[in-house]
C-alpha positions as a Python dict, from the first residue, in 0.01 Angstrom:
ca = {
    (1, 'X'): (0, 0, 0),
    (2, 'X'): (113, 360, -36),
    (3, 'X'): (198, 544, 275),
    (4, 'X'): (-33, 756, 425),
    (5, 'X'): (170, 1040, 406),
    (6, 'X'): (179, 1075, 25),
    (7, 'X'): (-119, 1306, 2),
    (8, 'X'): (96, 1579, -248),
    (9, 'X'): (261, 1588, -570),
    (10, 'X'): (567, 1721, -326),
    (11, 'X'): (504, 1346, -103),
    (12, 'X'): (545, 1210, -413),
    (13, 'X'): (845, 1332, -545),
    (14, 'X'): (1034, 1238, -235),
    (15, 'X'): (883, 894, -236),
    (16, 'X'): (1020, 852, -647),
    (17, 'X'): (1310, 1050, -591),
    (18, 'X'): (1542, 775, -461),
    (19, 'X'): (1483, 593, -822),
    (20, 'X'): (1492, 872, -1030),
    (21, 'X'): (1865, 798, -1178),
    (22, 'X'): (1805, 441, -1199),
    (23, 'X'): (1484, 467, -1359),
    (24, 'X'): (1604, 771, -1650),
    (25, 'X'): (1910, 495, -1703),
    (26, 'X'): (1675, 261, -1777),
    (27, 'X'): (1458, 475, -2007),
    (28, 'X'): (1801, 570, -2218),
    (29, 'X'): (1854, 230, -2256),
    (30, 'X'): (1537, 155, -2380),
    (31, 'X'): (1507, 459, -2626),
    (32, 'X'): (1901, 497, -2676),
    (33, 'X'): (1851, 891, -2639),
    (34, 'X'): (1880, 1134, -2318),
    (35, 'X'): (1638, 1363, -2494),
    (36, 'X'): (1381, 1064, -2541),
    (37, 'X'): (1463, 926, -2190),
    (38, 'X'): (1363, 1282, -1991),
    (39, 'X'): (1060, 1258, -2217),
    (40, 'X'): (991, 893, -2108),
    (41, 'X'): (1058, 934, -1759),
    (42, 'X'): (845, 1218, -1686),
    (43, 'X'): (576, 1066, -1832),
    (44, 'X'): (581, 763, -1628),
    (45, 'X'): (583, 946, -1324),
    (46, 'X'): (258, 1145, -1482),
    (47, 'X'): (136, 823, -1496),
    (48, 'X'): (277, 685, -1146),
    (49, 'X'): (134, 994, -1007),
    (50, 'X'): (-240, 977, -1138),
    (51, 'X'): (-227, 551, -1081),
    (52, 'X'): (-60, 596, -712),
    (53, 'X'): (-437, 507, -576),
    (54, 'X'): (-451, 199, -734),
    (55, 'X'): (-80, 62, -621),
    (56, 'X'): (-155, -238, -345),
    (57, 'X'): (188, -284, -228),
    (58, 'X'): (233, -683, -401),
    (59, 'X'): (523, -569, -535),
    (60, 'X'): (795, -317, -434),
    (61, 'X'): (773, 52, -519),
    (62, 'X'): (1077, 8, -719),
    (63, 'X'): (961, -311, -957),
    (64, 'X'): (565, -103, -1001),
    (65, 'X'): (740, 212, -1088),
    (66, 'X'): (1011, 0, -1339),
    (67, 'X'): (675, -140, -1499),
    (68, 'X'): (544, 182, -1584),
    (69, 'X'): (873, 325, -1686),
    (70, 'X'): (928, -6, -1938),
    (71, 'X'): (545, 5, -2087),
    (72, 'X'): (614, 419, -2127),
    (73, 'X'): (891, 300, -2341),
    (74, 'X'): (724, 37, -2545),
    (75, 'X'): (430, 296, -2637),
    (76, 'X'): (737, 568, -2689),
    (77, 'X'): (944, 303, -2939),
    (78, 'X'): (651, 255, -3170),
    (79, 'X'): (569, 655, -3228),
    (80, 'X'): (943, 721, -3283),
    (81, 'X'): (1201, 619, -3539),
    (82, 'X'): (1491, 380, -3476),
    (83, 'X'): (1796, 526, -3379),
    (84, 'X'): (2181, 390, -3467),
    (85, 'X'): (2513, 496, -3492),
    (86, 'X'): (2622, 596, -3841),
    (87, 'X'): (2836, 268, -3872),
    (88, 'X'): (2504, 75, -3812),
    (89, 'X'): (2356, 329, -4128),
    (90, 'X'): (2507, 271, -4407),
    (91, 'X'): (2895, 174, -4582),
    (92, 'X'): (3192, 399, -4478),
    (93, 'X'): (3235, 725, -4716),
    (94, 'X'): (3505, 874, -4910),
    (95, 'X'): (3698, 1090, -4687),
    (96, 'X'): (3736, 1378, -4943),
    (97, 'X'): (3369, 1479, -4935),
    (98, 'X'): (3377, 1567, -4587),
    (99, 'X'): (3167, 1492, -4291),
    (100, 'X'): (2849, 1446, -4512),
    (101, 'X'): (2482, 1491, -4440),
    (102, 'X'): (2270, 1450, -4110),
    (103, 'X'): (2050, 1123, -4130),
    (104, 'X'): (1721, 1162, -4248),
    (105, 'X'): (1514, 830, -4238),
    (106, 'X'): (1642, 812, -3857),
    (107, 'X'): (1797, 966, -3584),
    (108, 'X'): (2125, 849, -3374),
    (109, 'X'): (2212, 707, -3059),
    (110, 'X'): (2311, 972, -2835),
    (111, 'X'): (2596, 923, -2550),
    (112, 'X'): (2514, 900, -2184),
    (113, 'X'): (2629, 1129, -1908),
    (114, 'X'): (2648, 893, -1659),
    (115, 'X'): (2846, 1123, -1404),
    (116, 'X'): (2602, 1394, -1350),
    (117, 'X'): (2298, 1120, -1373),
    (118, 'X'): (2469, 846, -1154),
    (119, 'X'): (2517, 538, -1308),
    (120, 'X'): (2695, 317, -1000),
    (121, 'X'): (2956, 59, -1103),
    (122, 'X'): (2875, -333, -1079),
    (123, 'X'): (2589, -522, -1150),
    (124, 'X'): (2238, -401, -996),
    (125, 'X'): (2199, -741, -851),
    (126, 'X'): (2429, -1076, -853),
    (127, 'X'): (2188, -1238, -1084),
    (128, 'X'): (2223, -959, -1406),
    (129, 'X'): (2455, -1074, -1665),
    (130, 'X'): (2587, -685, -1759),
    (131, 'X'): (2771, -438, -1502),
    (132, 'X'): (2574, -99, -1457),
    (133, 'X'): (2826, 133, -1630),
    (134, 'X'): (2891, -138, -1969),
    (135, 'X'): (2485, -113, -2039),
    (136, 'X'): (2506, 228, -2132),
    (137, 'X'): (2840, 197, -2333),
    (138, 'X'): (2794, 313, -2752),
    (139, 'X'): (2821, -35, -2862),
    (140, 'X'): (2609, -201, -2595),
    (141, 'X'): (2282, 77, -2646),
    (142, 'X'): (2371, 59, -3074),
    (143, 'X'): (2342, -336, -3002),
    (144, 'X'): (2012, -326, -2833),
    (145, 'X'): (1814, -57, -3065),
    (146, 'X'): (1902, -403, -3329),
    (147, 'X'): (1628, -553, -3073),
    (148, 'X'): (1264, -579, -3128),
    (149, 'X'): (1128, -392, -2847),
    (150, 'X'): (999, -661, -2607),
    (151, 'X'): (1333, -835, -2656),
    (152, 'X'): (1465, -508, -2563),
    (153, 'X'): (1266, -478, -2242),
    (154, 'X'): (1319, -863, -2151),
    (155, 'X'): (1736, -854, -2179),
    (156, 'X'): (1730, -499, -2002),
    (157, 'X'): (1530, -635, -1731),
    (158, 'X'): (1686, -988, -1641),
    (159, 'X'): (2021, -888, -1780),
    (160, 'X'): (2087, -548, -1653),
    (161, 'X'): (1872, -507, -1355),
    (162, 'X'): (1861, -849, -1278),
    (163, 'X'): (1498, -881, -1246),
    (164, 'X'): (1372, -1275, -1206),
    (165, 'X'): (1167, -1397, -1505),
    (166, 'X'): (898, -1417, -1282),
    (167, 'X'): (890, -1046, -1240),
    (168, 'X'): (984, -975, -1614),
    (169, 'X'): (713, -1164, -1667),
    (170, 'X'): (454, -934, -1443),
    (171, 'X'): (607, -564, -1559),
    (172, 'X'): (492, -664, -1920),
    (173, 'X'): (199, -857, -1833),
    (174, 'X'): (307, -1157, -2017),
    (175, 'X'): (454, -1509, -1913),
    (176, 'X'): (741, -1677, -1730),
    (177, 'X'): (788, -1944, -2063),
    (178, 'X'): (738, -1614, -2292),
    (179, 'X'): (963, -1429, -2070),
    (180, 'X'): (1273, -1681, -2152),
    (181, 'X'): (1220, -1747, -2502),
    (182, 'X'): (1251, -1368, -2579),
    (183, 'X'): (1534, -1401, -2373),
    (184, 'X'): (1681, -1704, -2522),
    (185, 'X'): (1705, -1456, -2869),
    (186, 'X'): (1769, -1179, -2731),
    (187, 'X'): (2114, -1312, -2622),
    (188, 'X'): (2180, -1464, -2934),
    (189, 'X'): (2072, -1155, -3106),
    (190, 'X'): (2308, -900, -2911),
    (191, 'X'): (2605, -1123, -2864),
    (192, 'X'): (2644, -1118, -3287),
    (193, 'X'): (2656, -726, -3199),
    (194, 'X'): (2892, -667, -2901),
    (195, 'X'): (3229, -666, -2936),
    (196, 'X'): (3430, -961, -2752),
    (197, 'X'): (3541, -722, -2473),
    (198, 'X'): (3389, -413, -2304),
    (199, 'X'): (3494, -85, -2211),
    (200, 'X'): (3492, -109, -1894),
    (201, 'X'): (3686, -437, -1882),
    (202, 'X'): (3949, -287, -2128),
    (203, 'X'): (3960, 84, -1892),
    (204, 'X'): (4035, -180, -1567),
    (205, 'X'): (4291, -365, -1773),
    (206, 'X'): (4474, -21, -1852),
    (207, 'X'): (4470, 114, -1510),
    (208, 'X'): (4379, 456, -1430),
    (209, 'X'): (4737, 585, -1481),
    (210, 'X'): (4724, 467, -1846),
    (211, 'X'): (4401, 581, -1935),
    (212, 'X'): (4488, 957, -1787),
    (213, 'X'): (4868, 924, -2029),
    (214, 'X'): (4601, 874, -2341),
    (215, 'X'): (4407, 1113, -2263),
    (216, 'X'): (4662, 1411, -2208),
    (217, 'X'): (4829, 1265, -2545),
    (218, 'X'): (4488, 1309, -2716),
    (219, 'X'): (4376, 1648, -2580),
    (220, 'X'): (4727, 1749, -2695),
    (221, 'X'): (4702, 1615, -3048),
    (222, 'X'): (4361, 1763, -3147),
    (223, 'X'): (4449, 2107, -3008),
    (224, 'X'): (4751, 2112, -3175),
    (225, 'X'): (4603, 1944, -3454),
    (226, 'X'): (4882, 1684, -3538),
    (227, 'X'): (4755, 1364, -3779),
    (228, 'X'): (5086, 1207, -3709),
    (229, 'X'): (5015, 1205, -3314),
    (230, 'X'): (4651, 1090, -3366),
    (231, 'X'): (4765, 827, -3593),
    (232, 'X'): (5016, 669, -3342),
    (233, 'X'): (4751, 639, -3120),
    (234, 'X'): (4502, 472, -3350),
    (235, 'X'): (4447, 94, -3357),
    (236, 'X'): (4509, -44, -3722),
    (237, 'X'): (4138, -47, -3818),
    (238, 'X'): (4052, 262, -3652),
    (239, 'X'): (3717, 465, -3775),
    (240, 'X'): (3558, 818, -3684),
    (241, 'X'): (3174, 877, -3722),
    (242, 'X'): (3030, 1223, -3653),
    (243, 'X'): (2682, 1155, -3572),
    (244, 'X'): (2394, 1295, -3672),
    (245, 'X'): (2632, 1295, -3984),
    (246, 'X'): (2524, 963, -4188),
    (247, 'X'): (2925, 981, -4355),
    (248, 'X'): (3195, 778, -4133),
    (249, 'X'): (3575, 692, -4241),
    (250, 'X'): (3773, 369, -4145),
    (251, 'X'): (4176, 267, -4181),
    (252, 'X'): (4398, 549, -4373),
    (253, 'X'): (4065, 718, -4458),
    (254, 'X'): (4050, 878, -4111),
    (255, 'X'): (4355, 1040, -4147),
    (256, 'X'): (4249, 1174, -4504),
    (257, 'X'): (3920, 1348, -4280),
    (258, 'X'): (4142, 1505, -3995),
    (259, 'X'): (4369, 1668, -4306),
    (260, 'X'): (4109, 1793, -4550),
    (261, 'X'): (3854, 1858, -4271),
    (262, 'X'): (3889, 1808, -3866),
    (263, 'X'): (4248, 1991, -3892),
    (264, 'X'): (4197, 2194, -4210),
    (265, 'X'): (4338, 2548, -4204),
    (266, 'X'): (4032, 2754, -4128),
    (267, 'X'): (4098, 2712, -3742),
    (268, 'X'): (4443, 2865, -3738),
    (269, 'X'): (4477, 3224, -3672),
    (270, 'X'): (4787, 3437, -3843),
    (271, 'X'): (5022, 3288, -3694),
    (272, 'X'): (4966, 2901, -3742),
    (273, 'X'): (4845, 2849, -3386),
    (274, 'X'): (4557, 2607, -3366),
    (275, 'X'): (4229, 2765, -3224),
    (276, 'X'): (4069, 2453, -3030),
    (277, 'X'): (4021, 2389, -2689),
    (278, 'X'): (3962, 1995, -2527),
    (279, 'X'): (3846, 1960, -2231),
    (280, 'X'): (3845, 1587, -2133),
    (281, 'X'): (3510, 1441, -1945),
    (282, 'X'): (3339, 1087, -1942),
    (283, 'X'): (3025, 933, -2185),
    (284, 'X'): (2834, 622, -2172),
    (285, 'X'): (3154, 496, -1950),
    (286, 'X'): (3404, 630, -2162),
    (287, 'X'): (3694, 863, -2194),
    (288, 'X'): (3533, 1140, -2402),
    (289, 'X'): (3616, 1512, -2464),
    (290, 'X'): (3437, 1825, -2521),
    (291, 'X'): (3601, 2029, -2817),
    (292, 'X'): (3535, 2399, -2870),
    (293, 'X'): (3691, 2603, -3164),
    (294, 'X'): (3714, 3006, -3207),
    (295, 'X'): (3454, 3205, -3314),
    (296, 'X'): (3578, 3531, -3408),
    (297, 'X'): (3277, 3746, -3397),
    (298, 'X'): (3204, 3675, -3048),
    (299, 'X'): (3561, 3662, -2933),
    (300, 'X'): (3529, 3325, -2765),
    (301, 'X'): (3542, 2946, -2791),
    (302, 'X'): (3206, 2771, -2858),
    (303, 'X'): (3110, 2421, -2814),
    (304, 'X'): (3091, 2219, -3158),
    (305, 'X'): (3162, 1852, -3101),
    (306, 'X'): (3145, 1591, -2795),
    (307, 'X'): (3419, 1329, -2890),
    (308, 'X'): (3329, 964, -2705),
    (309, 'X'): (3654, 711, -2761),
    (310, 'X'): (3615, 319, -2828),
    (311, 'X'): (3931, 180, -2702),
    (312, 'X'): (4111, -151, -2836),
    (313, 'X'): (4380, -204, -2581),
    (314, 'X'): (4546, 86, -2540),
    (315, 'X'): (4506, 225, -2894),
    (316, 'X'): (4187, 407, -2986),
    (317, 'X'): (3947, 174, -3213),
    (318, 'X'): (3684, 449, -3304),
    (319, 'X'): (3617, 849, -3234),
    (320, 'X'): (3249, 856, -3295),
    (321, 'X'): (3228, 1262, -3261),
    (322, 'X'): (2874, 1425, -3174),
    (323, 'X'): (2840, 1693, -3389),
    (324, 'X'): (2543, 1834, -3118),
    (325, 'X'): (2674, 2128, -2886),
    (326, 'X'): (2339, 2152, -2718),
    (327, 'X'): (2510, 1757, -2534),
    (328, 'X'): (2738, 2001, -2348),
    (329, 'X'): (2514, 2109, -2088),
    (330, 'X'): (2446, 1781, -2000),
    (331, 'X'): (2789, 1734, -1919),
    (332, 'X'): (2835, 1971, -1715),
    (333, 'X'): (3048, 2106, -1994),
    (334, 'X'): (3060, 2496, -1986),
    (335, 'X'): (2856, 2729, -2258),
    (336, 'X'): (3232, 2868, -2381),
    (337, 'X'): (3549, 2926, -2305),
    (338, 'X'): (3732, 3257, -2299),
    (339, 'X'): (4004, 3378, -2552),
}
């Protein structure tokens, strides 16, 4: 039963509050945007809020509020179109027409900012297959939109959060035996997408120490904008995306972008010196970087793209570059930096 003392929308913010990050996580991973999971999870509190008379207490706060949140999803999924990452889209470009055109039949995956929003590390419970932090890396959330959407919910749900197939079963009002056959291909479905290792386990391998030398090499590199640098610290098959650009480069390509385009001549001032900033933060558990570049007319450096790195080892596999400066604020990333 609810508790008596939940008589105001204010009662009822406290009472949700605890789950909030948890249950926006869980949204993003569902919908594979931040934009679509704000949208998601206020509208399953609406609906929390107005159906807070009829909860009878047979199942935890936490599992009835998760069943609202996954069927707000579901009814989201079928109004909006899929979204991927541009190597998902279509076959890698030639490098000499430049970053390309947005998508237009869909929209991309968008990175998570899992600091601000509180993604813990570790599993949610002993019994999920997925740590916390590697369900909201690029290639896990690109691997899942591949999904039909009850598979989706199912693998998210036992996988991720760990939830019994019994109680898969009751958030989408279905049963145990339909519960494990979607899970049975869902599994087969996403392990053809993941890569063999995750971030996470690759970051741990590193070390922290490691991970911080790559970095400071990196944030170097682009503000000085030197291909030579960047391409010592690619792995062999390395690629760059720039979603919502459709146009992504692989191998000796990449380096043919960051000369005619990322590193091309109109960000120098007189005197050769490179007008970028880099400021390094974390995405969907990765080492990512806000860059900013000079805008003359307002004398000051403006946001223009969120960089998220894949790692292989300790080279960099892919740069998948957000070409969306309204991400910044979400990462706590500042509006500009002065001259």
């Amino acid at each position: 039963m609810v508790p008596a003392v939940v008589t105001t929308e204010e009662d009822f913010r406290r009472l949700v509050e605890p789950h909030r990050a948890e249950l926006h996580a869980h949204c993003y991973r569902m919908l594979g945007s931040v934009h679509d999971a704000e949208d998601a999870l206020q509208e399953a509190l609406l609906r929390a809020w107005r159906g807070l008379s009829r909860f009878e207490g047979r199942s935890s706060l936490r599992s009835w509020l998760y069943r609202i949140a996954t069927n707000t999803c579901l009814d989201l999924i079928k109004r909006r179109p899929k979204r991927v990452l541009p190597l998902d889209y279509a076959p890698a470009a030639d490098p000499h027409g430049g970053p390309g055109r947005p998508l237009s039949e869909t929209e991309g995956i968008e990175p998570y900012p899992h600091e601000p929003l509180g993604v813990p590390d570790g599993r949610a419970l002993p019994e999920a297959r997925y740590e916390q932090r590697e369900s909201v890396e690029l290639a896990f959330i690109a691997a899942l939109q591949h999904l039909p959407a009850s598979q989706r919910a199912v693998l998210i749900l036992r996988e991720v959060l760990g939830f019994s197939a019994r109680e898969t079963a009751a958030t989408l009002d279905t049963t145990t035996a339909a519960v494990n056959s979607a899970l049975q291909r869902a599994r087969k479905a996403i392990d053809e997408h993941l890569p063999e290792r995750t971030q996470q386990a690759t970051l741990r391998t590193l070390g922290d120490d490691a991970v911080r030398a790559l970095v400071e090499r990196y944030v170097e590199a682009w503000e000085r904008g030197d291909v030579d640098a960047v391409a010592a610290m690619l792995a062999e098959d390395a690629a760059i995306a720039m979603p919502p650009m459709a146009s992504w480069f692989r191998g000796p390509d990449v380096l043919v972008f960051l000369r005619d385009w990322a590193f091309s001549g109109r960000l120098y001032n007189a005197v050769g010196r490179r007008r970028v900033r880099v400021i390094p933060t974390r995405a969907s558990g990765q080492p990512a970087f806000g860059t900013y570049s000079w805008d003359p007319e307002r004398e000051r450096f403006l946001p223009t793209v969120l960089q998220v790195l894949t790692l292989q080892g300790d080279r960099i596999e892919e740069i998948t570059g957000f070409v969306s400066p309204e991400l910044f604020a979400r990462f706590g990333l500042p509006a500009e930096l002065p001259g």
